[in-house]
PDB file as gemmi writes it, atoms N, CA and C in Angstrom:
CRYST1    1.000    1.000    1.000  90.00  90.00  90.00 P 1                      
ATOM      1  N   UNK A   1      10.945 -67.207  11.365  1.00  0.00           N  
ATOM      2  CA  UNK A   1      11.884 -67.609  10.342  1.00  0.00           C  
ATOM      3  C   UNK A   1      12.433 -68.982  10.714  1.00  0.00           C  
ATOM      4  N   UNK A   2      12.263 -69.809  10.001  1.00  0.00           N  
ATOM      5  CA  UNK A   2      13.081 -71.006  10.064  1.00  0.00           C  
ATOM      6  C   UNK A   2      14.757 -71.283   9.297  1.00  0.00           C  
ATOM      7  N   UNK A   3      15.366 -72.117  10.034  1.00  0.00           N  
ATOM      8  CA  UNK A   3      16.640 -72.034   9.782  1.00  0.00           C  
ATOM      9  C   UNK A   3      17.085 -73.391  10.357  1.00  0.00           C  
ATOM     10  N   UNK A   4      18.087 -74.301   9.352  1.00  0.00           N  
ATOM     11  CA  UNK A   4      19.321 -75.242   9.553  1.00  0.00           C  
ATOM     12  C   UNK A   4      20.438 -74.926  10.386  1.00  0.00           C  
ATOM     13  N   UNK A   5      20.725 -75.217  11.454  1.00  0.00           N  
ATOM     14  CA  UNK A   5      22.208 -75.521  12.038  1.00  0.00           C  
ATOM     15  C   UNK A   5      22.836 -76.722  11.896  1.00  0.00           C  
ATOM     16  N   UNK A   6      24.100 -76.398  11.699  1.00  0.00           N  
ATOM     17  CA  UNK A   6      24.770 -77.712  11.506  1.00  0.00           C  
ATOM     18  C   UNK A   6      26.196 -77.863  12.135  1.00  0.00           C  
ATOM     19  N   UNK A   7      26.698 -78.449  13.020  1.00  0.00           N  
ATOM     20  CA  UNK A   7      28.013 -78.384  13.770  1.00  0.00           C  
ATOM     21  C   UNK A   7      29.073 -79.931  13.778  1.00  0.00           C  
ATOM     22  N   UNK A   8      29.816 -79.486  13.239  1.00  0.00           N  
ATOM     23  CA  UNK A   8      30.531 -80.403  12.944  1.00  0.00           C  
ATOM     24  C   UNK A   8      32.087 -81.049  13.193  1.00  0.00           C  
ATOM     25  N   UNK A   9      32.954 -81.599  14.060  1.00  0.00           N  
ATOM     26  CA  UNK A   9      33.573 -81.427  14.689  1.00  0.00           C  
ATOM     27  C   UNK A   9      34.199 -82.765  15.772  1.00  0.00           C  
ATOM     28  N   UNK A  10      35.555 -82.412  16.104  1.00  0.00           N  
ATOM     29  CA  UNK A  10      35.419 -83.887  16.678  1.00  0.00           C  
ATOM     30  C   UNK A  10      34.780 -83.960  17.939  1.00  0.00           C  
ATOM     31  N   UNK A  11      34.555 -85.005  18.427  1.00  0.00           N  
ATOM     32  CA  UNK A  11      33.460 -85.124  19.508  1.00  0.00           C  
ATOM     33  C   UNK A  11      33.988 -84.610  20.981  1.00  0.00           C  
ATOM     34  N   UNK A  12      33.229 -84.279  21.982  1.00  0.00           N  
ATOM     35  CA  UNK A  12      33.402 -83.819  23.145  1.00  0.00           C  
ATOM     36  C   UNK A  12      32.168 -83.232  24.313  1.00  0.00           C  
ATOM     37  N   UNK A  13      32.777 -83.685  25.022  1.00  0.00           N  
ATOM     38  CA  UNK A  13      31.626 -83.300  26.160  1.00  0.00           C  
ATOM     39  C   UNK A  13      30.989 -81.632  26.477  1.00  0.00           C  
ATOM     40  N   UNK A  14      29.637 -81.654  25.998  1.00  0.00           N  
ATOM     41  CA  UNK A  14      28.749 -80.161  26.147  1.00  0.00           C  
ATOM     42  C   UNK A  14      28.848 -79.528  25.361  1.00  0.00           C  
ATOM     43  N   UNK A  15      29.302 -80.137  24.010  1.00  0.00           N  
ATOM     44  CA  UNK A  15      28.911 -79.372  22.429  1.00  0.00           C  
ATOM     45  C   UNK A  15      27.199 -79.373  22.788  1.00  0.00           C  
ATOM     46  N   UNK A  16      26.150 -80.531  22.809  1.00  0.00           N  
ATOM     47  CA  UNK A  16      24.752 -80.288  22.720  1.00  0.00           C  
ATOM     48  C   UNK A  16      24.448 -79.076  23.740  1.00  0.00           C  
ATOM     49  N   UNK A  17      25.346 -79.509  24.656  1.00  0.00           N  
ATOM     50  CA  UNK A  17      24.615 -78.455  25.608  1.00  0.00           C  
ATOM     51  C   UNK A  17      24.441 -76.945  25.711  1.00  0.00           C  
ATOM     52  N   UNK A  18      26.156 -76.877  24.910  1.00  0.00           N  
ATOM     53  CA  UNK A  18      26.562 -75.009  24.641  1.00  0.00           C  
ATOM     54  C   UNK A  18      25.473 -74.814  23.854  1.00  0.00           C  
ATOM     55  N   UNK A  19      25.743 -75.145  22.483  1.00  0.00           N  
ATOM     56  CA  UNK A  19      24.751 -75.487  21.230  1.00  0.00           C  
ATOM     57  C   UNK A  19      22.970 -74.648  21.825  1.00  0.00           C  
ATOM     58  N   UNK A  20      22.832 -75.426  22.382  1.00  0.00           N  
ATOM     59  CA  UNK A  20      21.477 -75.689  23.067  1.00  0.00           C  
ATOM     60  C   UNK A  20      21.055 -74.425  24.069  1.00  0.00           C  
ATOM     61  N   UNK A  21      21.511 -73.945  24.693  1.00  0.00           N  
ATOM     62  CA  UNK A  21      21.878 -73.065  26.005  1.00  0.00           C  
ATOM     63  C   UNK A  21      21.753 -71.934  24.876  1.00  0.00           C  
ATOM     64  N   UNK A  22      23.104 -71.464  24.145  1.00  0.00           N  
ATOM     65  CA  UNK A  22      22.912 -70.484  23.428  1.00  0.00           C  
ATOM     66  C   UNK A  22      22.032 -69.805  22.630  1.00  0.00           C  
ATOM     67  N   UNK A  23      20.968 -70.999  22.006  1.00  0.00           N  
ATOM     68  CA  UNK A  23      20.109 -71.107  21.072  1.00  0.00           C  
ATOM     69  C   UNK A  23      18.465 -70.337  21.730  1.00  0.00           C  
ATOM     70  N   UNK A  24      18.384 -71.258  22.977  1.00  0.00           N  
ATOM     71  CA  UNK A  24      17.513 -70.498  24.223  1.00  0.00           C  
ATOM     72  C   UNK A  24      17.410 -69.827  24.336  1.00  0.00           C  
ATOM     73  N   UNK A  25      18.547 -68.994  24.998  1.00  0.00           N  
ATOM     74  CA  UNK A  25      19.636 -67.685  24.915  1.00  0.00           C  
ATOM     75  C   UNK A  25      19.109 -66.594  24.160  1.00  0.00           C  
ATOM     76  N   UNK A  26      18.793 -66.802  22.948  1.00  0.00           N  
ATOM     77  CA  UNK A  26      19.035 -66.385  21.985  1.00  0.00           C  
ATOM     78  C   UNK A  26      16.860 -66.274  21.507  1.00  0.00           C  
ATOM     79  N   UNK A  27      16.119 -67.150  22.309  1.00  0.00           N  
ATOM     80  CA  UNK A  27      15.001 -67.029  21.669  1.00  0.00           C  
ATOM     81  C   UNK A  27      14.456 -67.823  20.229  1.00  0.00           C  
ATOM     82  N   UNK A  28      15.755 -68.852  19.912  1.00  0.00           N  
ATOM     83  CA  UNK A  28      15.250 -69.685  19.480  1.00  0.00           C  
ATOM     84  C   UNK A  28      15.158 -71.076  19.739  1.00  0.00           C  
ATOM     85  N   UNK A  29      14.175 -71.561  18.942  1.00  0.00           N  
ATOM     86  CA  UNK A  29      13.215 -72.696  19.398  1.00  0.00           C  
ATOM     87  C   UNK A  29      13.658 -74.036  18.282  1.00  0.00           C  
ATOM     88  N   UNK A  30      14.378 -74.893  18.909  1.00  0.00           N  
ATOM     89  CA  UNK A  30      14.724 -76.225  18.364  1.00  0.00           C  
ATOM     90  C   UNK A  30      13.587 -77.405  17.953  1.00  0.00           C  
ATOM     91  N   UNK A  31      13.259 -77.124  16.833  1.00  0.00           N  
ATOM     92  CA  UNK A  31      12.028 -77.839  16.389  1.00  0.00           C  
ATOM     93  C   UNK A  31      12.411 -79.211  16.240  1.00  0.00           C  
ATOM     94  N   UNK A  32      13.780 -80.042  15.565  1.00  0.00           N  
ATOM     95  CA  UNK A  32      13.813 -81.042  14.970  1.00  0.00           C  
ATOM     96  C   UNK A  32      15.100 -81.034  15.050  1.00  0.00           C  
ATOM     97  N   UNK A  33      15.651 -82.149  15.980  1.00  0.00           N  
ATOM     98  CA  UNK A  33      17.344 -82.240  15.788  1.00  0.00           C  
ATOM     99  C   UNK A  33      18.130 -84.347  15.776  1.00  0.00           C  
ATOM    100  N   UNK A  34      19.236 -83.651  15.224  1.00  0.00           N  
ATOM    101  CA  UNK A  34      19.780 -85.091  14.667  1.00  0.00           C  
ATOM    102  C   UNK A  34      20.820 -85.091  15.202  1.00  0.00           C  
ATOM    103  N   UNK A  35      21.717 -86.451  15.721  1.00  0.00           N  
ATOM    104  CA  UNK A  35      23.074 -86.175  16.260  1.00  0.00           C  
ATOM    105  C   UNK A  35      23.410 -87.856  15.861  1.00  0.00           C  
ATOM    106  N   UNK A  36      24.839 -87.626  15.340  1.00  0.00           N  
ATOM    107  CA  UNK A  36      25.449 -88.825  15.312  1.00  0.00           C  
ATOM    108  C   UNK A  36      26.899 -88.703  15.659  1.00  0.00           C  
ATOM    109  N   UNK A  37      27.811 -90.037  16.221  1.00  0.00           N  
ATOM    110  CA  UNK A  37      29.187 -89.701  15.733  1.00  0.00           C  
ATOM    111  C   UNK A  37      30.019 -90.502  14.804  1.00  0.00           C  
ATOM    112  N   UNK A  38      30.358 -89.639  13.701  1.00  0.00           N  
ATOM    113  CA  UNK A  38      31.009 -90.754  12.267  1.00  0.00           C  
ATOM    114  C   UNK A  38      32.360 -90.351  12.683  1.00  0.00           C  
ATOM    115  N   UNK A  39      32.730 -92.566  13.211  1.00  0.00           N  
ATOM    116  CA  UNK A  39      34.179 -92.134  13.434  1.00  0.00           C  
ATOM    117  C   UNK A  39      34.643 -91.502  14.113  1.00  0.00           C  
ATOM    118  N   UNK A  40      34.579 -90.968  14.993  1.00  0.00           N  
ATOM    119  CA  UNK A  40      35.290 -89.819  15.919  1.00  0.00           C  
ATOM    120  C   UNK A  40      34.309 -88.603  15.717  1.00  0.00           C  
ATOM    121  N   UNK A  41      34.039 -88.137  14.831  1.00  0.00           N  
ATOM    122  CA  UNK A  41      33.379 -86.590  14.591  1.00  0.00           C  
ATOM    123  C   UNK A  41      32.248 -86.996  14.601  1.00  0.00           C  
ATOM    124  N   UNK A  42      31.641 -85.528  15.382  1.00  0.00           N  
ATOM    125  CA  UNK A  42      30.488 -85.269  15.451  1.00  0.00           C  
ATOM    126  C   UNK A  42      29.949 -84.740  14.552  1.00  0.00           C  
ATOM    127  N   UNK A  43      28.730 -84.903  14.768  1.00  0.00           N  
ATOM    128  CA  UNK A  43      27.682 -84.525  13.475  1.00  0.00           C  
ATOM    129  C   UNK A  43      26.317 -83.926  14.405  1.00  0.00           C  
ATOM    130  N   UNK A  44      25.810 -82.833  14.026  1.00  0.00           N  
ATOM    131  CA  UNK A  44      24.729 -82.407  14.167  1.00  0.00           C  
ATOM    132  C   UNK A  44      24.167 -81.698  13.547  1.00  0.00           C  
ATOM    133  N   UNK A  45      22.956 -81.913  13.222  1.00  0.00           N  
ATOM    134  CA  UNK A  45      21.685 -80.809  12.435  1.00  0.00           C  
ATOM    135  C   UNK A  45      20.502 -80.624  13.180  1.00  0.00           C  
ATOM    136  N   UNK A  46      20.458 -79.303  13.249  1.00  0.00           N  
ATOM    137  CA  UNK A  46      18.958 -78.851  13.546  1.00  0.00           C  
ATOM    138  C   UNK A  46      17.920 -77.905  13.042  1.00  0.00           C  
ATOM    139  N   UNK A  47      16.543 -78.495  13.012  1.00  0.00           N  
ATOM    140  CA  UNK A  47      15.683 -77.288  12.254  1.00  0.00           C  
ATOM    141  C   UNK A  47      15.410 -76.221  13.289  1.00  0.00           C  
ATOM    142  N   UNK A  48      15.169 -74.805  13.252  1.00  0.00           N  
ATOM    143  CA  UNK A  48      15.138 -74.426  14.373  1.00  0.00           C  
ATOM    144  C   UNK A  48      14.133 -73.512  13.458  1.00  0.00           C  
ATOM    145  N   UNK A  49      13.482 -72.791  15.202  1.00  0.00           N  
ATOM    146  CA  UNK A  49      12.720 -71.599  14.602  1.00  0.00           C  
ATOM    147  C   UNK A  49      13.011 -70.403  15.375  1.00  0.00           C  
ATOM    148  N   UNK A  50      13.198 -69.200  14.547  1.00  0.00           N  
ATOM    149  CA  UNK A  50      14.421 -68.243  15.050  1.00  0.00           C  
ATOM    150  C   UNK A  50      12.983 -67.409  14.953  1.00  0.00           C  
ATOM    151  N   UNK A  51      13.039 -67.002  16.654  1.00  0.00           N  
ATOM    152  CA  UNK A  51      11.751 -65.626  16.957  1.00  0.00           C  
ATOM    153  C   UNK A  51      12.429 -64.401  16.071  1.00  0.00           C  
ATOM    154  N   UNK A  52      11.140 -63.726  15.872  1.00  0.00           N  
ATOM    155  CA  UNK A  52      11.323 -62.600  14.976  1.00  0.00           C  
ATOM    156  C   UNK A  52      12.305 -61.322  15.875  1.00  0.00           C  
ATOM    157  N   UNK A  53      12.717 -61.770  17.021  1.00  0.00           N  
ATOM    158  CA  UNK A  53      12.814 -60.898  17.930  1.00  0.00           C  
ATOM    159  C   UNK A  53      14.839 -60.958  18.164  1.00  0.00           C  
ATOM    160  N   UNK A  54      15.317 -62.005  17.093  1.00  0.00           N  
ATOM    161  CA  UNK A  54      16.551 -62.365  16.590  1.00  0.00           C  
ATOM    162  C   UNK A  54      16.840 -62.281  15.172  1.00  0.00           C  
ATOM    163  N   UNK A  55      18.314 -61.771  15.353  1.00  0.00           N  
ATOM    164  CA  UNK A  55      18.245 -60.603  13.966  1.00  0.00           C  
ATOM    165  C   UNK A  55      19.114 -62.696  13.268  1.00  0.00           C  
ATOM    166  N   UNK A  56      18.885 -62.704  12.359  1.00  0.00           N  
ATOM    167  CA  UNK A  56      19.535 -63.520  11.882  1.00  0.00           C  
ATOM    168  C   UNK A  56      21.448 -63.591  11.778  1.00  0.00           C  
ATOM    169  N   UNK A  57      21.664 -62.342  11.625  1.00  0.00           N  
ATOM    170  CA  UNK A  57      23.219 -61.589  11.312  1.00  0.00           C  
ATOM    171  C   UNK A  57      23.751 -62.024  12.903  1.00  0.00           C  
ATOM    172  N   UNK A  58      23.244 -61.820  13.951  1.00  0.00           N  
ATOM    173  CA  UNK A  58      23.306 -62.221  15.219  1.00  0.00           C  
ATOM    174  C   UNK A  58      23.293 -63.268  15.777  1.00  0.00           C  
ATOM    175  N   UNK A  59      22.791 -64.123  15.341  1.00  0.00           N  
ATOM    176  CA  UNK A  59      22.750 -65.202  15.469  1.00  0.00           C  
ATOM    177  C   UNK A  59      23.708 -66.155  14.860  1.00  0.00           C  
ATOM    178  N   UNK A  60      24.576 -65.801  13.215  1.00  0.00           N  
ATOM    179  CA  UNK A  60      25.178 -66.409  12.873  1.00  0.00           C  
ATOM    180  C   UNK A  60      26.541 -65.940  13.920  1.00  0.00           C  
ATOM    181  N   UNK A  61      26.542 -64.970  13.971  1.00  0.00           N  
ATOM    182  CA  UNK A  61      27.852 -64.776  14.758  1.00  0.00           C  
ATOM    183  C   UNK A  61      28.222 -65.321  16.125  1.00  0.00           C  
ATOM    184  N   UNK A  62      27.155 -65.369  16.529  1.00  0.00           N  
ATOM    185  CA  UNK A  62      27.329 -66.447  18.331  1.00  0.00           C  
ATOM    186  C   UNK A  62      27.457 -67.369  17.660  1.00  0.00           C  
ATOM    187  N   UNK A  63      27.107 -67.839  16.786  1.00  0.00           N  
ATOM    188  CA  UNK A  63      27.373 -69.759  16.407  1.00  0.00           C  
ATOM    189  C   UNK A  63      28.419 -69.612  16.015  1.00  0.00           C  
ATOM    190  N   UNK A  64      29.103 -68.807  15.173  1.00  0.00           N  
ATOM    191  CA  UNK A  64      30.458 -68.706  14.718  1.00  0.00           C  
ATOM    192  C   UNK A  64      31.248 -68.985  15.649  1.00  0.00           C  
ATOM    193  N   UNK A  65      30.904 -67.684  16.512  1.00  0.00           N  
ATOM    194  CA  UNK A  65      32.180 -67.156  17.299  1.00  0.00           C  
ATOM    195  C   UNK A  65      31.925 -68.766  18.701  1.00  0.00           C  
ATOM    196  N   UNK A  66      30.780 -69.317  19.241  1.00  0.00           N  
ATOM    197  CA  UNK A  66      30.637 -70.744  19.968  1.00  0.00           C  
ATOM    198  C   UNK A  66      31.723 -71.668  19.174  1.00  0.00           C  
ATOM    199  N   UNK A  67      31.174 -71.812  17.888  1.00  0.00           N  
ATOM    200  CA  UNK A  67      32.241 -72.957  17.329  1.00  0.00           C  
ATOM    201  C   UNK A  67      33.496 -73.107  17.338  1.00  0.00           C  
ATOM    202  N   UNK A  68      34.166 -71.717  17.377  1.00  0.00           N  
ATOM    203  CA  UNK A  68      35.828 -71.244  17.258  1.00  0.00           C  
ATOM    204  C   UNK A  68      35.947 -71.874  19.136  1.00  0.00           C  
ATOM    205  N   UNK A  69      35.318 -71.206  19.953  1.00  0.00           N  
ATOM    206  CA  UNK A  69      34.983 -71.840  21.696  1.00  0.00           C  
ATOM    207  C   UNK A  69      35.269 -73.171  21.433  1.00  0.00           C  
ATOM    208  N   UNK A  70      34.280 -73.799  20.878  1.00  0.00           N  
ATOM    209  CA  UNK A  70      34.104 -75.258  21.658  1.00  0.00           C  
ATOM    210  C   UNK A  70      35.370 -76.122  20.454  1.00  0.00           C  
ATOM    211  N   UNK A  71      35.732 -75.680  19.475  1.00  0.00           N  
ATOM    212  CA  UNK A  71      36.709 -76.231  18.764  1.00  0.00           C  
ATOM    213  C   UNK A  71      35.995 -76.943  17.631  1.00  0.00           C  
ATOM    214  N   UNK A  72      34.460 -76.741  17.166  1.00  0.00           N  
ATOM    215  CA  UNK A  72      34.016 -77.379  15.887  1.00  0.00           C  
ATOM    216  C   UNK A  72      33.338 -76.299  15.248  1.00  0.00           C  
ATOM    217  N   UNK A  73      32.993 -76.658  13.909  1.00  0.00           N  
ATOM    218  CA  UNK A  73      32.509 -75.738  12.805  1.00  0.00           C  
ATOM    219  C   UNK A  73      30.869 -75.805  12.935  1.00  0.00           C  
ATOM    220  N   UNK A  74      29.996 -74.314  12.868  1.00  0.00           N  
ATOM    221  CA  UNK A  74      28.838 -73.957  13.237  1.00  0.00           C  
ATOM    222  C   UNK A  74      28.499 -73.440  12.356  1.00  0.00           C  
ATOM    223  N   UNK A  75      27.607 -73.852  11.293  1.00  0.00           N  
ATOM    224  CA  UNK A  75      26.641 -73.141   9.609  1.00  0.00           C  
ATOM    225  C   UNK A  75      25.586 -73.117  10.526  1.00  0.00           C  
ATOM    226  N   UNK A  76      25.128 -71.534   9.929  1.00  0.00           N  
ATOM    227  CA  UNK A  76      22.953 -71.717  10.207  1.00  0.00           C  
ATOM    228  C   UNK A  76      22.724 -71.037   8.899  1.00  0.00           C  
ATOM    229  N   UNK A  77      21.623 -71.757   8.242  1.00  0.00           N  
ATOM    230  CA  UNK A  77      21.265 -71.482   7.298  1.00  0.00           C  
ATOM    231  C   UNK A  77      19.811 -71.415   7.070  1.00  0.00           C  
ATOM    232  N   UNK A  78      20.075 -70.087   6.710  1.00  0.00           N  
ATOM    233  CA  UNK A  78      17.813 -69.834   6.326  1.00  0.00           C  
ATOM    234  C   UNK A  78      17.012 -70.842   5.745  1.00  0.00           C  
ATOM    235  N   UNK A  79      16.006 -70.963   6.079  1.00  0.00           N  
ATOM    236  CA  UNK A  79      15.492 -72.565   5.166  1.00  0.00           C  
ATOM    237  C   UNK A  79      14.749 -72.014   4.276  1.00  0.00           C  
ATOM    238  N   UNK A  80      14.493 -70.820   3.914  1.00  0.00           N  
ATOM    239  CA  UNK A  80      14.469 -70.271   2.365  1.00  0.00           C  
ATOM    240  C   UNK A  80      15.064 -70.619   1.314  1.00  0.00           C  
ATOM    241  N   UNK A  81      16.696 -70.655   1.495  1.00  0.00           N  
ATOM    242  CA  UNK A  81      17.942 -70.867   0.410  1.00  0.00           C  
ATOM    243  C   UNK A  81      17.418 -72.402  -0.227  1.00  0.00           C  
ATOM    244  N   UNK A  82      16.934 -73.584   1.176  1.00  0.00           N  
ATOM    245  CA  UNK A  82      16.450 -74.886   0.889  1.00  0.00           C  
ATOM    246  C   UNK A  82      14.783 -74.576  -0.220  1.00  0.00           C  
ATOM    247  N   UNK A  83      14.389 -74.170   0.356  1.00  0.00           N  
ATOM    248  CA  UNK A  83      12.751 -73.736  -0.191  1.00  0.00           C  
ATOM    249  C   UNK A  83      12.965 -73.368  -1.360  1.00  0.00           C  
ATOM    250  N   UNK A  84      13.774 -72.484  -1.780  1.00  0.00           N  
ATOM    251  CA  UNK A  84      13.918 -72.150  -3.217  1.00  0.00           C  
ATOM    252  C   UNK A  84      14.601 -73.255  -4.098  1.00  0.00           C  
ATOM    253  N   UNK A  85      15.619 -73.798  -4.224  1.00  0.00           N  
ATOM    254  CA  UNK A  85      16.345 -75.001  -4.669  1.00  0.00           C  
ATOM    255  C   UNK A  85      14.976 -75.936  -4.566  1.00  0.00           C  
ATOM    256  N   UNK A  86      14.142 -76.324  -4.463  1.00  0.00           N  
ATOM    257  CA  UNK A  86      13.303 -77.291  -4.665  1.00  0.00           C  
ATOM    258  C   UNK A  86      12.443 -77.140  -5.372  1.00  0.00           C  
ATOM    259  N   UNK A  87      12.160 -75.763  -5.607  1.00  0.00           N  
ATOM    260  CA  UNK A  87      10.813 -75.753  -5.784  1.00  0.00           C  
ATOM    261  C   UNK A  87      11.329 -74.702  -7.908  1.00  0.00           C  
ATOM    262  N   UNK A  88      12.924 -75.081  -8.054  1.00  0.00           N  
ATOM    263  CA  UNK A  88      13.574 -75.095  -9.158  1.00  0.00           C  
ATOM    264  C   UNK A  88      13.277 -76.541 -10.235  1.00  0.00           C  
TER     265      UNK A  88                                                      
END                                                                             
């Protein structure tokens, strides 16, 4: 299953890394990632590919519950929801 993360937040040292660590963690695989900082806040997106062996429901909740941790906001989103909207 493929899936968008996106974390957003003001900047600080070992957001990539928690981010990253957890994701491992977790059995998924960071295909394609972006990082900038606008202004003070951070910005990140990544395509990821989530082993079948991670429930999706599980996964949103460690990113949740990481983001409330590290003090920025954590979306993962199925890249289905994207796949369908396009192909409208």
């Amino acid at each position: 299953m493929k899936a968008f993360i996106t974390v957003i937040g003001r900047d600080k040292v070992g957001i990539i890394a928690a981010v990253s660590t957890l994701l491992a963690d977790m059995g998924v695989n960071i295909e394609d990632i972006s990082q900038t900082i606008l202004q003070g806040t951070f910005t990140m997106i990544m395509a990821c590919d989530v082993s079948e062996n991670t429930s999706f429901g599980e996964l949103k909740q460690a990113l949740t519950a990481l983001g409330e941790k590290l003090g920025v906001e954590i979306s993962v989103r199925h890249a289905d929801i994207f796949n369908a909207m396009h192909r409208v």
